[in-house]
C-alpha positions as CSV (number, residue, x, y, z in Angstrom):
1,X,-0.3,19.8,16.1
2,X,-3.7,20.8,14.6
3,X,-6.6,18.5,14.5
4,X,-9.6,18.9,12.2
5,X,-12.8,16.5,12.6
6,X,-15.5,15.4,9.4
7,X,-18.2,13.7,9.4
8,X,-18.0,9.7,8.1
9,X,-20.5,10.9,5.4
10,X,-18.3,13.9,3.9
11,X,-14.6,11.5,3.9
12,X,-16.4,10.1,0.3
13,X,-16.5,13.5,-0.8
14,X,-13.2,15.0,0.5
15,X,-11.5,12.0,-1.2
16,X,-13.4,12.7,-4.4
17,X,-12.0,16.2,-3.9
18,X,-8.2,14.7,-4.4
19,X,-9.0,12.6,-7.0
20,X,-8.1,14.2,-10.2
21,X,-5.1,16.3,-8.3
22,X,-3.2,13.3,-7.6
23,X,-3.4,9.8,-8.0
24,X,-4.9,8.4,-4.9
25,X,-4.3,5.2,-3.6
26,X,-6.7,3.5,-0.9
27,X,-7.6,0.6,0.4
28,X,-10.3,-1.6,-1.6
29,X,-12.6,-4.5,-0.9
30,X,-11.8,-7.5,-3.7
31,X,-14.1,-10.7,-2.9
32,X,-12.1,-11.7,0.8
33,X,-9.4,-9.5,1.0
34,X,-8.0,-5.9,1.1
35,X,-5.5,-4.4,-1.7
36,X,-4.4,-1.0,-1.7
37,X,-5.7,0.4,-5.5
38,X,-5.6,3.5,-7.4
39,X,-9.2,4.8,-6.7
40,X,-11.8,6.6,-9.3
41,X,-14.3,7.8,-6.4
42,X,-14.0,7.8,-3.2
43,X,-17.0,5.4,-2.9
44,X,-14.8,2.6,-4.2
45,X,-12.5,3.0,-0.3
46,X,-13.0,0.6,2.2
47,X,-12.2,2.1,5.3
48,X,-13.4,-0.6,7.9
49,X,-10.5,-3.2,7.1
50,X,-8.4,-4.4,10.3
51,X,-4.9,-4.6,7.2
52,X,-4.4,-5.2,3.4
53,X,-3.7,-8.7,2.4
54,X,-0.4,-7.0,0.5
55,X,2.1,-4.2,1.8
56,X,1.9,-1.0,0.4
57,X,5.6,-1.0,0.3
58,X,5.1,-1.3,-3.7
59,X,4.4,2.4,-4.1
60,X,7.8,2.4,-3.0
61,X,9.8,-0.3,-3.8
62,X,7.2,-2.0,-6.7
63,X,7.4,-5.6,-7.2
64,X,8.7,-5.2,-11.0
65,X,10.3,-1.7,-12.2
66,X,11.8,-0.2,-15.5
67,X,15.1,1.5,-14.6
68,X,15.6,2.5,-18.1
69,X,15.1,1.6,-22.2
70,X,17.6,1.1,-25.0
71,X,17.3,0.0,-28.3
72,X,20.1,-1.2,-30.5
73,X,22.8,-1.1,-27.6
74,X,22.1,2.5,-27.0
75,X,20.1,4.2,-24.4
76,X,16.7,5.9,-25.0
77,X,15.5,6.6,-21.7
78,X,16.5,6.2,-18.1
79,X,15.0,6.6,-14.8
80,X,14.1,7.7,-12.3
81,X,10.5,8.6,-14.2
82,X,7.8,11.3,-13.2
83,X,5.1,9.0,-11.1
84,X,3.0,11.9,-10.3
85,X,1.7,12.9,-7.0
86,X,0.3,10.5,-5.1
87,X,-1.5,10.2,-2.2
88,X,-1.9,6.5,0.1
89,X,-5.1,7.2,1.6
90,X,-5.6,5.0,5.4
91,X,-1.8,3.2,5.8
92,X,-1.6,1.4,8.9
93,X,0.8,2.7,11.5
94,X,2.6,-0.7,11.0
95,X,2.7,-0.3,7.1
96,X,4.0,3.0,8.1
97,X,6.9,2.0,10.0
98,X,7.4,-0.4,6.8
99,X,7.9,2.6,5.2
100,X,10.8,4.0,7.4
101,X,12.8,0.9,7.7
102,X,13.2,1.1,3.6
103,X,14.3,4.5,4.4
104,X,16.7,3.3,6.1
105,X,17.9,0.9,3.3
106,X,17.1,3.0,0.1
107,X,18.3,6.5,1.2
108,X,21.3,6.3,4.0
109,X,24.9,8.0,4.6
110,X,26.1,5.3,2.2
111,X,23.6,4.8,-0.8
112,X,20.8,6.9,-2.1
113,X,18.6,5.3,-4.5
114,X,17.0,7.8,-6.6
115,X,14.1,5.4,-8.1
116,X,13.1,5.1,-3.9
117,X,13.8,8.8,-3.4
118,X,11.5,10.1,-6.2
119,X,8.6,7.8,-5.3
120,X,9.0,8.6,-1.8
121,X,8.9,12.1,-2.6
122,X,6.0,11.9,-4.8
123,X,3.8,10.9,-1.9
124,X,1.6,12.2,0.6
125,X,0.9,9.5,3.9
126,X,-2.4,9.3,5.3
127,X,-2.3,7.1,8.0
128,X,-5.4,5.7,10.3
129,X,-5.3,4.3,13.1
130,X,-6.5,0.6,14.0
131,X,-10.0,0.2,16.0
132,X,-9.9,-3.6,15.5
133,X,-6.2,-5.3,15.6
134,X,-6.3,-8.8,13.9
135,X,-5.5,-11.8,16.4
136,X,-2.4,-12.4,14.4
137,X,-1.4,-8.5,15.3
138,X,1.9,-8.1,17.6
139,X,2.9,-4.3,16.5
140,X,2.8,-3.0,20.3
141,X,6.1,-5.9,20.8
142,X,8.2,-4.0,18.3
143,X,7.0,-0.4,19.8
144,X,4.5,0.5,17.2
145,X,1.1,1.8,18.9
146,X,-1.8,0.8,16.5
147,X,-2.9,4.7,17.3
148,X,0.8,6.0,16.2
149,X,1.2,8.9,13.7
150,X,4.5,8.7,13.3
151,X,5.9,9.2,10.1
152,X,2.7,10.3,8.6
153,X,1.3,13.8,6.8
154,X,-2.1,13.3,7.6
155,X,-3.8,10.9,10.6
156,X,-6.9,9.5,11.0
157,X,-8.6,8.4,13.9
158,X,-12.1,6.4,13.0
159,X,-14.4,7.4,16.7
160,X,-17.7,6.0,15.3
161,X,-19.8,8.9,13.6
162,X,-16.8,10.9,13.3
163,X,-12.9,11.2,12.0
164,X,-10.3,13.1,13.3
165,X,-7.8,14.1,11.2
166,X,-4.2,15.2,12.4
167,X,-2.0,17.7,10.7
168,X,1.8,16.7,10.8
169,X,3.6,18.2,8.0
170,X,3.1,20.9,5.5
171,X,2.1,18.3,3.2
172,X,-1.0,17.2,5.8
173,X,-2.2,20.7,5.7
174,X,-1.9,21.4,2.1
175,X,-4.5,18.4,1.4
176,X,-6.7,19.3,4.2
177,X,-7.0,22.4,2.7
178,X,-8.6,21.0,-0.2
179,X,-11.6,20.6,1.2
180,X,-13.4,22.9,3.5
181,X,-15.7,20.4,4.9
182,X,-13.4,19.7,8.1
183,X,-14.4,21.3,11.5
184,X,-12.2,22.2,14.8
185,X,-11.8,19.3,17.0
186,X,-13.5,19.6,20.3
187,X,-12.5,18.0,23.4
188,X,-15.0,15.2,23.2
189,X,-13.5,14.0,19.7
190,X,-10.1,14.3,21.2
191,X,-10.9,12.0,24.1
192,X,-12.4,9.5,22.0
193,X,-9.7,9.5,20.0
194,X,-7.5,8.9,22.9
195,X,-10.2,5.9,24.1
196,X,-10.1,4.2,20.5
197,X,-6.5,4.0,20.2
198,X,-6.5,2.3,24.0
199,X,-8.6,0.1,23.0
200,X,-7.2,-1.0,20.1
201,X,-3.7,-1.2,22.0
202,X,-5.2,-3.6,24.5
203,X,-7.3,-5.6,22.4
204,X,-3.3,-7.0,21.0
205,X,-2.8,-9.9,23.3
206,X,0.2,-11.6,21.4
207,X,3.1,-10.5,23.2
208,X,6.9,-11.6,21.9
209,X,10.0,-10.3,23.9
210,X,12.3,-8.2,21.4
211,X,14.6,-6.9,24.1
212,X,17.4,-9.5,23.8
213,X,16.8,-11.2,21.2
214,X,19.7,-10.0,19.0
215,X,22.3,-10.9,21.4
216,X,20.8,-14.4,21.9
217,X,20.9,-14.9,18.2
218,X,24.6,-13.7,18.3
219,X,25.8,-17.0,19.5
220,X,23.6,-19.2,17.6
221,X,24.5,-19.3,13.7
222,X,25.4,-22.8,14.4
223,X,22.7,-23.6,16.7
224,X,20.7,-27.4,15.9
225,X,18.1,-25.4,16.4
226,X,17.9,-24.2,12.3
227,X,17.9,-27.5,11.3
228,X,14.1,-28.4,13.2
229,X,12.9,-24.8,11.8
230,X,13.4,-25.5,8.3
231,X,11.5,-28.8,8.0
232,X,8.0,-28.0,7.1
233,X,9.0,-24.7,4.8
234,X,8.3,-25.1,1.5
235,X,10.5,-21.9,0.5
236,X,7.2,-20.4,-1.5
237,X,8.3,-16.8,-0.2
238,X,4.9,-15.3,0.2
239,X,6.4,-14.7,3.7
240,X,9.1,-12.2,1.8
241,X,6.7,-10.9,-0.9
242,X,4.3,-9.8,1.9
243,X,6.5,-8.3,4.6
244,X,6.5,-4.7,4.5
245,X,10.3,-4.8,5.1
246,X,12.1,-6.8,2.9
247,X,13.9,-5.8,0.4
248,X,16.3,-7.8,-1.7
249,X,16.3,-7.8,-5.0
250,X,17.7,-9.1,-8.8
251,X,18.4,-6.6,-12.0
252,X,17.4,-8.1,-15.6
253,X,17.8,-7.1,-18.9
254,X,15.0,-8.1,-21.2
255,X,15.6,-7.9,-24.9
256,X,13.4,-8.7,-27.8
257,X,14.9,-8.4,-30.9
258,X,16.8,-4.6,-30.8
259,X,14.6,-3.2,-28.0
260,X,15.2,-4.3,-24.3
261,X,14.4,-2.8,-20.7
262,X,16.3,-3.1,-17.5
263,X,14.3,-4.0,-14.9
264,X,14.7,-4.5,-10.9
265,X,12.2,-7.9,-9.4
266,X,11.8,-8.7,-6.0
267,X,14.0,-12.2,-5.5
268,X,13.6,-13.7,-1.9
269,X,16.6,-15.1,0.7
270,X,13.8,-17.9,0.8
271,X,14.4,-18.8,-3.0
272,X,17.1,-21.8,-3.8
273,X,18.7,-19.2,-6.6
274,X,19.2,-16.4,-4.7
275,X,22.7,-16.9,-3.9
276,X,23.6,-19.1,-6.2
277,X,27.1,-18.4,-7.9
278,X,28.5,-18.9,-11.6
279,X,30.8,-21.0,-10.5
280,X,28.1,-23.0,-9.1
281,X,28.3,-23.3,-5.6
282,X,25.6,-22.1,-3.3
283,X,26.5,-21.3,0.0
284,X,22.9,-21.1,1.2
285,X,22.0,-24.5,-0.2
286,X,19.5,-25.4,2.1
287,X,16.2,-24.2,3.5
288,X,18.0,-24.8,6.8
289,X,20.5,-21.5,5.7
290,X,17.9,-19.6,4.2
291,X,15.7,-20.3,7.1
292,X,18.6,-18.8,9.3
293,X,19.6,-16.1,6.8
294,X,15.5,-14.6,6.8
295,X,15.4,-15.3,11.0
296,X,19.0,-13.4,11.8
297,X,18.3,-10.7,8.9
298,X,15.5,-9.1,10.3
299,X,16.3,-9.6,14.3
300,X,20.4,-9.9,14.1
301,X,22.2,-8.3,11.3
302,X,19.2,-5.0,10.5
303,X,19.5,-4.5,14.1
304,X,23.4,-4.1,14.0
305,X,23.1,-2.1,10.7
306,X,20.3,0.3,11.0
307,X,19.5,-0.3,15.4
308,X,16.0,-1.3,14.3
309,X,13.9,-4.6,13.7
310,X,13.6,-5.6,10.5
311,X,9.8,-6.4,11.5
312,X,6.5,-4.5,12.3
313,X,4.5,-7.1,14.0
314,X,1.8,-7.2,11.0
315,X,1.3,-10.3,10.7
316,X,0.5,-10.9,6.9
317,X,3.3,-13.8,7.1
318,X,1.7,-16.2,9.8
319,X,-1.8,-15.5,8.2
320,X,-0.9,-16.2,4.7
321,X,1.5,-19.4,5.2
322,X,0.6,-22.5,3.6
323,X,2.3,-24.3,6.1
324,X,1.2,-22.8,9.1
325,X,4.6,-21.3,10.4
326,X,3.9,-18.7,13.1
327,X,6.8,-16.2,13.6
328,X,5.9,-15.7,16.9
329,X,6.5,-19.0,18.2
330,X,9.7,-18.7,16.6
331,X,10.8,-15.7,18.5
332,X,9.4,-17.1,21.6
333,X,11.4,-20.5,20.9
334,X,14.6,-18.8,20.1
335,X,14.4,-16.5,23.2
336,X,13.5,-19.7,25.4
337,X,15.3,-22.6,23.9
């Protein structure tokens, strides 16, 4: 694994460098929050956020998308369409992750979704590592290490005056290679790199035990324990629509006169609809069974599916509730009620 090192003045110019050869994506400072935006100049990137108020899972799984066009019953184009190449310029290793658990779902021995496959492969990760974790931060419990590359082209290390960039994949070196503004790593950069991401590790204090938890959740589908959790939920889904890992979705057809679109929207297992059926009946009907479907999807039945947590440890959904539910506590109650 190579590791280059720039200067914090010459990053502006390096991502002015890729803008133009691909779209670049980055994060951006709008009013008191962080959204990952296409980017014109690279003085428009924020790079001293702690996480974006949104995932980034949109670039791959976008919250509205056109699978194809007709006009007059017949069909005048389908998907999936050119996006370009892109680049998402200082992903966090958790949004990362997020990345390779839709993997999981989109492109598997089973099902291959080529409108996820072609944006995937239209991308190019750079990742950066996390100096300041947010309070509401519990990656390290679901084994992500705010310093972890995994999964990433490019990496970036922030150690003050200084980046370090490392090379993972042919894709990594092809951008870095761009510019010519990078230096060798030396040992010093290496062992800050090293001190920032241990830093940042310990500076996580929430701790909530994984190791378990699926098999205590086996026996409790039934459980009074549903019924308290649900109360205060008031099934607005901004928990869903900012998780990095969920997934479900509805297919529409929209027709205006002759012309009409098929499109795929995020729905929600939090949303009173989302299993409804013609005939009618529902058989998630309360919050208390969504509650329990969004709880045992993401630590129960992804586990069995896929051996992985349907969960990175973000944090977006506790900050962001408007009722003040904390998935942590929830984790800890179910492991020690």
């Amino acid at each position: 694994m190579e590791e280059k090192v720039i200067s914090r003045e010459k990053v502006v110019t390096f991502i002015d460098t890729l803008i133009g050869k691909y779209y670049v994506f980055a994060p951006v400072k709008k009013k008191d929050f962080i959204s990952f935006d296409e980017v014109k100049s690279g003085n428009e990137v924020y790079l001293g956020y702690r996480n974006s108020k949104d995932s980034p899972k949109r670039f791959l799984f976008p919250q509205s998308e056109v699978m194809l066009r007709y006009e007059k019953g017949r069909l005048i184009e389908e998907g999936p369409f050119d996006y370009g190449k892109r680049v998402i310029f200082g992903i966090r290793p958790c949004d990362i992750k997020g990345f390779s658990l839709l993997n999981k779902v989109f492109d598997n021995h089973d099902f291959r979704d080529p409108y996820f496959i072609t944006k995937r492969d239209s991308i190019i990760l750079i990742g950066m590592g996390c100096r300041e974790p947010q309070t509401t931060c519990f990656c390290t419990s679901l084994g992500i290490d705010p310093g972890s590359s995994d999964g990433a082209d490019l990496f970036i290390t922030d150690i003050g005056n200084k980046y370090v960039f490392q090379i993972l994949t042919s894709k990594g070196e092809g951008i870095i290679s761009e510019y010519d503004g990078f230096n060798d790593a030396e040992k010093a950069d290496l062992d800050m790199k090293e001190k920032v991401s241990e830093d940042a590790k310990e500076r996580i204090r929430t701790k909530v035990e994984i190791s378990g938890l699926k098999e205590k959740l086996d026996g409790m589908f039934e459980d009074p324990f549903w019924s308290d959790l649900h109360e205060k939920c008031i099934g607005c889904a901004i928990c869903t629509y900012l998780c990095p890992t969920c997934h479900c979705f509805d297919i529409e057809d929209e027709t205006v006169n002759d012309k009409g679109v098929r499109r795929r929207n995020w729905d929600s297992c939090m949303f009173p609809l989302f299993t409804l059926h013609t005939s009618g009946h529902n058989p998630r009907e309360s919050g208390k069974e969504r509650m329990r479907q969004r709880i045992m999807h993401k630590f129960n039945y992804f586990v069995s599916y896929w051996g992985d947590t349907a969960c990175v440890g973000c944090g977006r959904c506790i900050i962001n509730c408007p009722v003040n539910m904390d998935l942590r506590k929830v984790i800890n109650n179910i492991n020690h009620g």
